[in-house]
NUGU-90071 format. One record per residue (C-alpha): x, y, z; residue number from 0. Coordinates in nm, 4 decimals, padded with zeros to 6 digits, always signed. Layout:
<site <X; Y; Z>; NUM>
...
//
This chain:
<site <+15.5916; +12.1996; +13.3754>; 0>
<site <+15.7075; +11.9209; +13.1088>; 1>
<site <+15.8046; +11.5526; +13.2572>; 2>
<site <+16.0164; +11.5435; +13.5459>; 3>
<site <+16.0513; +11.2714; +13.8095>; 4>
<site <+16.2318; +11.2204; +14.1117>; 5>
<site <+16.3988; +10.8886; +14.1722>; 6>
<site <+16.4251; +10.7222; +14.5210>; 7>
<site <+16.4943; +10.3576; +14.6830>; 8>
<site <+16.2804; +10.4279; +14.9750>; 9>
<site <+15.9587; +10.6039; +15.0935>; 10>
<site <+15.9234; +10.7829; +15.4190>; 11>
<site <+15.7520; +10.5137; +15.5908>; 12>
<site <+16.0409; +10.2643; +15.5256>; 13>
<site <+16.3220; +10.4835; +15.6436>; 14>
<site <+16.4741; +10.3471; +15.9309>; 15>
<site <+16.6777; +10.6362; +16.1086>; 16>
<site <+16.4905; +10.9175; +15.9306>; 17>
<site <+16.6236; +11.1682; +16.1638>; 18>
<site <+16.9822; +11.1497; +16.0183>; 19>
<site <+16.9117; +11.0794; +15.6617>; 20>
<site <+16.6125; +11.3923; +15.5770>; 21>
<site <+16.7393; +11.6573; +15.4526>; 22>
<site <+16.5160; +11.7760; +15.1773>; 23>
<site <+16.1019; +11.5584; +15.0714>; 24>
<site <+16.0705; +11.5979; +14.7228>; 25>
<site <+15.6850; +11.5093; +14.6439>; 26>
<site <+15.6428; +11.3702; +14.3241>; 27>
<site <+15.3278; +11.4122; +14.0678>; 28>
<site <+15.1654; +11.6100; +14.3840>; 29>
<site <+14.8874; +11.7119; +14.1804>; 30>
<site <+14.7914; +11.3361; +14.1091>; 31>
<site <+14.4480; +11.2065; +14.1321>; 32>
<site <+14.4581; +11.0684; +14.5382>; 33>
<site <+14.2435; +10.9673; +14.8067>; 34>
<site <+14.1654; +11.2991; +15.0193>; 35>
<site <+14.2095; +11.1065; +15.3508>; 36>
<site <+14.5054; +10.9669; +15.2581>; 37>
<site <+14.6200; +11.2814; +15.1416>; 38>
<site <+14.5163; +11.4599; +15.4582>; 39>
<site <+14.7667; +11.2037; +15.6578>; 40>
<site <+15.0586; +11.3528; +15.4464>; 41>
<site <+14.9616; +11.7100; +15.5402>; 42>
<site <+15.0832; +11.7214; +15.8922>; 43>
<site <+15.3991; +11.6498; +15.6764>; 44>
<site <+15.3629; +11.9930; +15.4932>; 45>
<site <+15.2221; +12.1968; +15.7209>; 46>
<site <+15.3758; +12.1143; +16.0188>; 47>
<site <+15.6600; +11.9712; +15.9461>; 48>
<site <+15.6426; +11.6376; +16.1618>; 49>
<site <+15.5751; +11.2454; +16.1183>; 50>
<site <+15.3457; +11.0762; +16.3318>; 51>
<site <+15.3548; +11.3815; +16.5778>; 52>
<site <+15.7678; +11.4294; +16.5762>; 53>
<site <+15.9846; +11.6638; +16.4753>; 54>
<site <+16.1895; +11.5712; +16.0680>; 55>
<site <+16.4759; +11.6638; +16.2536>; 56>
<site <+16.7543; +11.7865; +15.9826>; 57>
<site <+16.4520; +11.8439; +15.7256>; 58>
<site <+16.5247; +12.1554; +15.5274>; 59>
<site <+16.2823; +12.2285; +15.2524>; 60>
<site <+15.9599; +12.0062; +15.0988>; 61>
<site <+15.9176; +12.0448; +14.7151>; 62>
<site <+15.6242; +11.9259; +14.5378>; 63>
<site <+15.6683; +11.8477; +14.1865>; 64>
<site <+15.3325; +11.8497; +13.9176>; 65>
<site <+15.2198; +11.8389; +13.6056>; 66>
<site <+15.0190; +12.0864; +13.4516>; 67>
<site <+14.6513; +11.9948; +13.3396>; 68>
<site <+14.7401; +11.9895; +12.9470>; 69>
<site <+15.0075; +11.8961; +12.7360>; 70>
<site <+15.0063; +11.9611; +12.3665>; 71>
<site <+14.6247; +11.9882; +12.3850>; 72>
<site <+14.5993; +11.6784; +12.5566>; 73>
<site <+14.4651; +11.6583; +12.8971>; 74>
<site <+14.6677; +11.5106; +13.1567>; 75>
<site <+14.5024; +11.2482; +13.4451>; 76>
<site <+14.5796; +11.5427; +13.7254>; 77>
<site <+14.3823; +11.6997; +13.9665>; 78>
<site <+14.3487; +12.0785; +14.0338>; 79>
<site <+14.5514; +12.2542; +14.2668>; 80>
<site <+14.3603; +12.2675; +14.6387>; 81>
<site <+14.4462; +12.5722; +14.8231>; 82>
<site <+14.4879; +12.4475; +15.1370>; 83>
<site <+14.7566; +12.2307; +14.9960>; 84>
<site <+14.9234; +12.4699; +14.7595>; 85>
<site <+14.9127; +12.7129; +15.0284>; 86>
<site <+15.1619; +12.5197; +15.2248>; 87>
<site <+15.5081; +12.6078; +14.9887>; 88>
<site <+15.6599; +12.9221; +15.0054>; 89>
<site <+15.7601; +12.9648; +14.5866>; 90>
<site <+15.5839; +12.8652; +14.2613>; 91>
<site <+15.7955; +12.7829; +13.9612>; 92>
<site <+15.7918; +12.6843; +13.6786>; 93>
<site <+16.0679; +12.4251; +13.4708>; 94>
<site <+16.0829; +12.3967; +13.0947>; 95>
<site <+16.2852; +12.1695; +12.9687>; 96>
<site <+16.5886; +12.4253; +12.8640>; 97>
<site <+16.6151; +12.4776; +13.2042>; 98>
<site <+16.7322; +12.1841; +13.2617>; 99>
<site <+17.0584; +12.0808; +13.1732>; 100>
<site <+16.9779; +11.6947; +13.0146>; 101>
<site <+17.1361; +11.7132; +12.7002>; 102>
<site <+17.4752; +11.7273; +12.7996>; 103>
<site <+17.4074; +11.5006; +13.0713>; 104>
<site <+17.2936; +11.2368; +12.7787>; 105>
<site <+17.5949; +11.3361; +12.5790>; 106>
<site <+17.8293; +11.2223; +12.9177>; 107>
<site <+17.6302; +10.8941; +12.9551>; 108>
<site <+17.5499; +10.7914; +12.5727>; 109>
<site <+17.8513; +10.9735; +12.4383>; 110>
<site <+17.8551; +10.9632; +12.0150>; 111>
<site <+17.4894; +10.7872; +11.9895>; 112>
<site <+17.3632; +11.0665; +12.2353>; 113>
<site <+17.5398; +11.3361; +11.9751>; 114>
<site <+17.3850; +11.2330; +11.6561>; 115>
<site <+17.0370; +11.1912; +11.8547>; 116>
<site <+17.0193; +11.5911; +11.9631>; 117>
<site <+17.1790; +11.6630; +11.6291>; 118>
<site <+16.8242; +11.5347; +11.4858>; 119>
<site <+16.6242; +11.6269; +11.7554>; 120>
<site <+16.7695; +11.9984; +11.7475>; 121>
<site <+16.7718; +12.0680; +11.3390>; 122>
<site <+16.5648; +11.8312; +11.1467>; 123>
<site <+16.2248; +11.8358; +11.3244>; 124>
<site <+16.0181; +12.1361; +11.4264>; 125>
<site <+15.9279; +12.3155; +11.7563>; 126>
<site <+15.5718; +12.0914; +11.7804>; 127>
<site <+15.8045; +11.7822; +11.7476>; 128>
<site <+16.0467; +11.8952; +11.9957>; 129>
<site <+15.7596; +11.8957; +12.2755>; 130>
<site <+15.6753; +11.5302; +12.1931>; 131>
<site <+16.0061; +11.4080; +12.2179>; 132>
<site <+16.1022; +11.5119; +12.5666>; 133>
<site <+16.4399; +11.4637; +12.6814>; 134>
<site <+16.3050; +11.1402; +12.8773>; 135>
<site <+16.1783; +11.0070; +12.4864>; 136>
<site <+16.5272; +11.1024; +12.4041>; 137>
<site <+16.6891; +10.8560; +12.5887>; 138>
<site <+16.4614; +10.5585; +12.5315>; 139>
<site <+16.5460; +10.6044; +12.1509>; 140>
<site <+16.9265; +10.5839; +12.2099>; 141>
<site <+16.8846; +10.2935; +12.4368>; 142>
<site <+16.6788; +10.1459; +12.1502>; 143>
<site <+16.9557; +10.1755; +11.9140>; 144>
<site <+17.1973; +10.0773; +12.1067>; 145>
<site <+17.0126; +09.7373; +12.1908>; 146>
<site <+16.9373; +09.7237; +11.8257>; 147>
<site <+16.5766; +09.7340; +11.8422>; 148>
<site <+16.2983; +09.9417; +11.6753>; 149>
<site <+16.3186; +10.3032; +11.7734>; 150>
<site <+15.9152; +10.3408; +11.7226>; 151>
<site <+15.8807; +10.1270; +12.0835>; 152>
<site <+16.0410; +10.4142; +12.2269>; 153>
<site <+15.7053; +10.6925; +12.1209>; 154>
<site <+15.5321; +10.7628; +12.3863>; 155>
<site <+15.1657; +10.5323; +12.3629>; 156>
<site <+14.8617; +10.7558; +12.3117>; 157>
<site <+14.6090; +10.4488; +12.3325>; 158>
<site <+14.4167; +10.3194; +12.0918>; 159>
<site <+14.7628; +10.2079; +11.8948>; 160>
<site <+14.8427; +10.5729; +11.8339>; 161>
<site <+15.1869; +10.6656; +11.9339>; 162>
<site <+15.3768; +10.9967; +11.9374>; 163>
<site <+15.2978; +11.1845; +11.5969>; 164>
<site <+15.6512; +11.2268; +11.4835>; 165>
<site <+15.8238; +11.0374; +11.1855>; 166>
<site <+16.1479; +10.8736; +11.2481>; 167>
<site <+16.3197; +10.8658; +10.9225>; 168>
<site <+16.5494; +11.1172; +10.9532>; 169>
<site <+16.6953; +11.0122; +11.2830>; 170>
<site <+16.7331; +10.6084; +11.1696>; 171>
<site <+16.9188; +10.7758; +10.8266>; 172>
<site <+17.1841; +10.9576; +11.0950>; 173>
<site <+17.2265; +10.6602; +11.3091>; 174>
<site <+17.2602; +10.4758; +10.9935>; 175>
<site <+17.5200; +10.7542; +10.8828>; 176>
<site <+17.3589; +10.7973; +10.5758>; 177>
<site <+17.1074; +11.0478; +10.4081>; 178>
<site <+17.3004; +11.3687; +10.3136>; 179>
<site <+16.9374; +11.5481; +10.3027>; 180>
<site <+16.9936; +11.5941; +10.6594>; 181>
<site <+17.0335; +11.9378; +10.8375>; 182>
<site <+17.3960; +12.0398; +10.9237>; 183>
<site <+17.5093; +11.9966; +11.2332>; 184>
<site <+17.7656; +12.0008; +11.5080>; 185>
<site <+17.9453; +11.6762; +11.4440>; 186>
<site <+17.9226; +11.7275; +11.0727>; 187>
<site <+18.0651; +12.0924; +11.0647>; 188>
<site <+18.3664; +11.9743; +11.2660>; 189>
<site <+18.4056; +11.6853; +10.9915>; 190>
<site <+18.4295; +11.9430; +10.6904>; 191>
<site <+18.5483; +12.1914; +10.8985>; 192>
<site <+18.7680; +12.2900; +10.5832>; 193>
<site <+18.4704; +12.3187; +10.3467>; 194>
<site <+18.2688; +12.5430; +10.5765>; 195>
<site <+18.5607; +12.7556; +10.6537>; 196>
<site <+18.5869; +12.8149; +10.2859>; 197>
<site <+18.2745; +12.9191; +10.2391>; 198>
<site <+18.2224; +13.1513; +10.5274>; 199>
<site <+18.5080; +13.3023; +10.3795>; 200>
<site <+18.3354; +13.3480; +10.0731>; 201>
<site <+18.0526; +13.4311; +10.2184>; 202>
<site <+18.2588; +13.7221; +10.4374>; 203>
<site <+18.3646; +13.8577; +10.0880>; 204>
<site <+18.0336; +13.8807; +09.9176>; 205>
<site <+17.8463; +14.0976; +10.2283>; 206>
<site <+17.9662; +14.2382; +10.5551>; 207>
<site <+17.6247; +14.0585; +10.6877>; 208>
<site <+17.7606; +13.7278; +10.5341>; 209>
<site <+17.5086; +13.5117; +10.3240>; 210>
<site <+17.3388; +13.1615; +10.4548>; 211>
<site <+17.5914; +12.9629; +10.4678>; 212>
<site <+17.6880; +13.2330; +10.7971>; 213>
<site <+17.3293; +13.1898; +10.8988>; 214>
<site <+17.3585; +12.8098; +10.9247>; 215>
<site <+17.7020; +12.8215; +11.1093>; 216>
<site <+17.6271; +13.0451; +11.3450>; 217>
<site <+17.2736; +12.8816; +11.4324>; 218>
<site <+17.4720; +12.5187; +11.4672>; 219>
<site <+17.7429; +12.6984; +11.6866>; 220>
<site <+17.4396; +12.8310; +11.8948>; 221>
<site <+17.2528; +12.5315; +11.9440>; 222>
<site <+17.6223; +12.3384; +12.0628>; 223>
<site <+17.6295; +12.1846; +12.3874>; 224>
<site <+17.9175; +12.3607; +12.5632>; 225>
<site <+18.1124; +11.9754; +12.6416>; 226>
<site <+18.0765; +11.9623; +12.2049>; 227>
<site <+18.2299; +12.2851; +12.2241>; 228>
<site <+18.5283; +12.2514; +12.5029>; 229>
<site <+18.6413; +11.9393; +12.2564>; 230>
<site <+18.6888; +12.1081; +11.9311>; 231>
<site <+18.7338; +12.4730; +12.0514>; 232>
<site <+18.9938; +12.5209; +11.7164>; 233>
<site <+18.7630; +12.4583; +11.5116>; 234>
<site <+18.4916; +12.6941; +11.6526>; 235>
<site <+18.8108; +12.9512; +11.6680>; 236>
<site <+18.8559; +12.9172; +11.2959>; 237>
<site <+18.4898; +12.9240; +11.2368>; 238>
<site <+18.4605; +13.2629; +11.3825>; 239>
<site <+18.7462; +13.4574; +11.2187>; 240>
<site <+18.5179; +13.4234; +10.8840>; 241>
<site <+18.2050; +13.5446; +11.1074>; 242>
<site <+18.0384; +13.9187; +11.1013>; 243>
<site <+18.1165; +14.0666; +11.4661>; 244>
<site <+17.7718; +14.1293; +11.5316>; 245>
<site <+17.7376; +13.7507; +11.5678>; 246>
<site <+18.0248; +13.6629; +11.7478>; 247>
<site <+17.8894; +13.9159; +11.9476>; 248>
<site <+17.5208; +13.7044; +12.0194>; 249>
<site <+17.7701; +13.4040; +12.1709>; 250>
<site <+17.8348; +13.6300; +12.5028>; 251>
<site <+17.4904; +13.7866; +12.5407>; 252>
<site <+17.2535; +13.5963; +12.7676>; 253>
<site <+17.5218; +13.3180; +12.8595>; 254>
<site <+17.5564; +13.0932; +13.1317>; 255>
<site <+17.8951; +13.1968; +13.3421>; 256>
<site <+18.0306; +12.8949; +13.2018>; 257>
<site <+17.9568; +12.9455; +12.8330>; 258>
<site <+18.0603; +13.2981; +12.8709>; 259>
<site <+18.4129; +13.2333; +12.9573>; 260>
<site <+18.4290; +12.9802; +12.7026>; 261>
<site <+18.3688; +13.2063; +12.4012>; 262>
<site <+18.5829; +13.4813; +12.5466>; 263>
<site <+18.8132; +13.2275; +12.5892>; 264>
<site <+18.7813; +13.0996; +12.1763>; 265>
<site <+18.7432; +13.4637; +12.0633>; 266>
<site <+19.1052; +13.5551; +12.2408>; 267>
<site <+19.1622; +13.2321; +12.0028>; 268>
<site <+19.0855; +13.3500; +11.6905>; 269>
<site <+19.2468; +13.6604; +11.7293>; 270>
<site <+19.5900; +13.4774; +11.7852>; 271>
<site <+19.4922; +13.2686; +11.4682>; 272>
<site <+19.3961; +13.6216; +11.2829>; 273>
<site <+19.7732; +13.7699; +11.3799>; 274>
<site <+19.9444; +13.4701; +11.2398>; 275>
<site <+19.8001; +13.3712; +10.9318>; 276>
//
């Protein structure tokens, strides 16, 4: 499981009127180093579902959240897995980071900074890279920028003055809004929308496959965020009508519900655009 974390005001020993306020414990880094006796105190917890010999009235689940042992070959202060305690939830699972649905949640709260940062994060640095930078790294940068400061505080620390192996060039040249070197993205397909509809045009003419200029449109269209999408949905339309049907196709296999109805939704588009030109 990648970082996660759980944010709270309170602990359960602070709660005042914990019968009406539990609902669900969420146990953070479970797999933490900890003393066992301590631990054993929060057992009665998970196995037996009371505090201090009562009843969690209104309590409806426990989830214990964990790291795994290494990440990117590096080992990770955690302790193994007892049985005893694992024993006590019902499901394993586990979360990598697509399944969770931060990027557009940075896009609400960061808006046009937030853009440009998964624009780099998504196309200009490779798969290794992209496990470094969690989504958490992510949002230190654009803080960082916004505040003016150095992005490089926001690399995760390694010790020893090492910091997260990943160069930050690229992203300081889009944030500076120049460096034309950079890989195409959303933002910058909707700005020369004109251009790239010319060429996929071109490129429809030349093979029924298309040529890669198609290849690079359809992998930026893929790797939208569906809010990017919902906001310039005439651009995607007009994007499409130039695009080989086996990959307009790929948009509606393997979708969310909500990203589903949003490309049937732009293909009925296109169609209309198709009939009138």
């Amino acid at each position: 499981m990648t970082e996660a974390a759980v944010t709270t005001t309170t602990s359960v020993a602070d709660l005042r009127d914990w019968r009406r306020l539990l609902k669900v414990i969420v146990w953070d880094g479970y797999n933490r180093p900890k003393d066992e006796a301590a631990f054993a105190k929060l057992m009665e917890i998970t196995q037996e579902w009371t505090l201090a010999g009562r009843p969690v009235e209104g309590l409806r689940a426990q989830i214990a959240l964990q790291n795994p042992p290494y990440h990117l070959g590096r080992k990770l202060r955690v302790s193994r897995n007892n049985v005893a305690r694992a024993s006590r939830f019902t499901v394993s699972y586990e979360v990598r980071p697509e399944d969770i649905p931060a990027n557009e949640w940075l896009i609400a709260a960061y808006g046009d900074v937030a853009e440009t940062v998964l624009e780099w994060w998504k196309n200009d640095i490779d798969d290794e890279a992209r496990d470094w930078i969690t989504k958490r790294t992510l949002e230190r940068l654009i803080k960082l920028h916004l505040a003016g400061q150095p992005l490089m505080l926001g690399l995760i620390h390694l010790g020893e003055g090492e910091f997260t192996p990943v160069p930050l060039t690229g992203l300081e040249a889009r944030l500076a809004g120049i460096g034309q070197e950079v890989a195409l993205g959303f933002r910058e397909l909707v700005r020369d929308v004109d251009l790239w509809e010319k060429r996929l045009a071109v490129a429809s003419e030349v093979s029924s496959e298309g040529t890669n200029d198609t290849d690079v449109v359809h992998r930026v269209l893929a790797n939208a965020e569906l809010s990017q999408l919902k906001r310039h949905g005439e651009v995607v339309a007009r994007l499409l009508r130039h695009m080989p049907p086996k990959l307009r196709a790929t948009h509606l296999v393997g979708q969310t519900p909500a990203r589903q109805s949003y490309w049937v939704g732009v293909l009925a588009r296109m169609k209309e655009l198709a009939a009138s030109s």
